[in-house]
N, C-alpha and C positions, 0 to 999 in steps of 0.2 A: 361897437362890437364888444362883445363879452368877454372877459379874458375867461379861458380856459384856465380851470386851476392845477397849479404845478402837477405833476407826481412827482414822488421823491425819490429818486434813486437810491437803493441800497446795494451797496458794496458790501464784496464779501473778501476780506484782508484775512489770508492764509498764511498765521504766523508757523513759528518753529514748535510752538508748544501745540498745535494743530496736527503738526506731519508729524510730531512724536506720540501722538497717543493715536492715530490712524495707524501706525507704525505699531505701536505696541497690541494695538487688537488684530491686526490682521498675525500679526505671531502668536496670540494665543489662539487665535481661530487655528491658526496652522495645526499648532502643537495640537489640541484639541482633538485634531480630525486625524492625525499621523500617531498620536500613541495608540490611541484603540487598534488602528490599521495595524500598525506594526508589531502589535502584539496578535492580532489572529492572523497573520501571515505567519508569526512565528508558532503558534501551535496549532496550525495549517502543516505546516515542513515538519514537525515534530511526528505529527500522525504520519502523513504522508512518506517517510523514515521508517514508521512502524510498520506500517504496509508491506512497505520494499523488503522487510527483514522477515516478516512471516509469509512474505510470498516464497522467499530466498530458499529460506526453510524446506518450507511447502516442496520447493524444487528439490532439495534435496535428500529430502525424506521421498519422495517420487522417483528419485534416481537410483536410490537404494534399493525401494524395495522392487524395481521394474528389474534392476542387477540379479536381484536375489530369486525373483521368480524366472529370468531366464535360466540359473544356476540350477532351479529346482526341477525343470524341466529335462534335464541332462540325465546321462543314464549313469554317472559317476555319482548324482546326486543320490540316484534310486535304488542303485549298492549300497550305498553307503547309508540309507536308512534301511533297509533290507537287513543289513550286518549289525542294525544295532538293534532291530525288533527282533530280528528273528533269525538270526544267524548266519544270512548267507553270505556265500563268499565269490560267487559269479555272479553276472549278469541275468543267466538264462537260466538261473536259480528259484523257483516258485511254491510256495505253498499249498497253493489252490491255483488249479489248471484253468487258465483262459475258459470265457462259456462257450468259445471255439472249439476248444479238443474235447469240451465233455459231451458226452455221446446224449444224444436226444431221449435215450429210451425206445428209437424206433425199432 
């Protein structure tokens, strides 16, 4: 009968200087993948800041002038440009009559 010839077994002997540079690549993989990350998360939030502060705005520049146009709508408001265009000093004070009271010509 023939002998069959060996194979050689190879061993694979996982020293310290093995685990420390497995060790050391997977930390720069890390770092790697988490500085980029953590730098556009952070000017992610920065925009995202900017946002909230020109909506904010937005909001209250919208409060103001929604205030001021009910203000204007008021009959204190319409004296009170009344009295500085044109002099008057009542409410039911007019320069030119409603196209109500002016006669048709009929």
């Amino acid at each position: 009968m023939e002998q069959m010839p060996k194979r050689r077994i190879r061993t694979i002997h996982f020293r310290l200087i093995h685990f420390i540079l497995v060790l050391i690549t997977c930390v720069v993989v890390l770092l790697a993948v988490l500085i980029p990350q953590r730098l556009r998360i952070k000017s992610a939030r920065e925009e995202y800041d900017n946002r909230v502060e020109i909506l904010n705005q937005t909001k209250r520049t919208y409060s103001q002038e929604r205030t001021n146009l009910e203000y204007m709508r008021t009959d204190e408001y319409k004296v009170q440009q009344g009295m500085s265009k044109y002099g008057w000093h009542y409410p039911a004070d007019t320069i030119i009559a409603d196209d109500s009271s002016v006669p048709n010509g009929e």
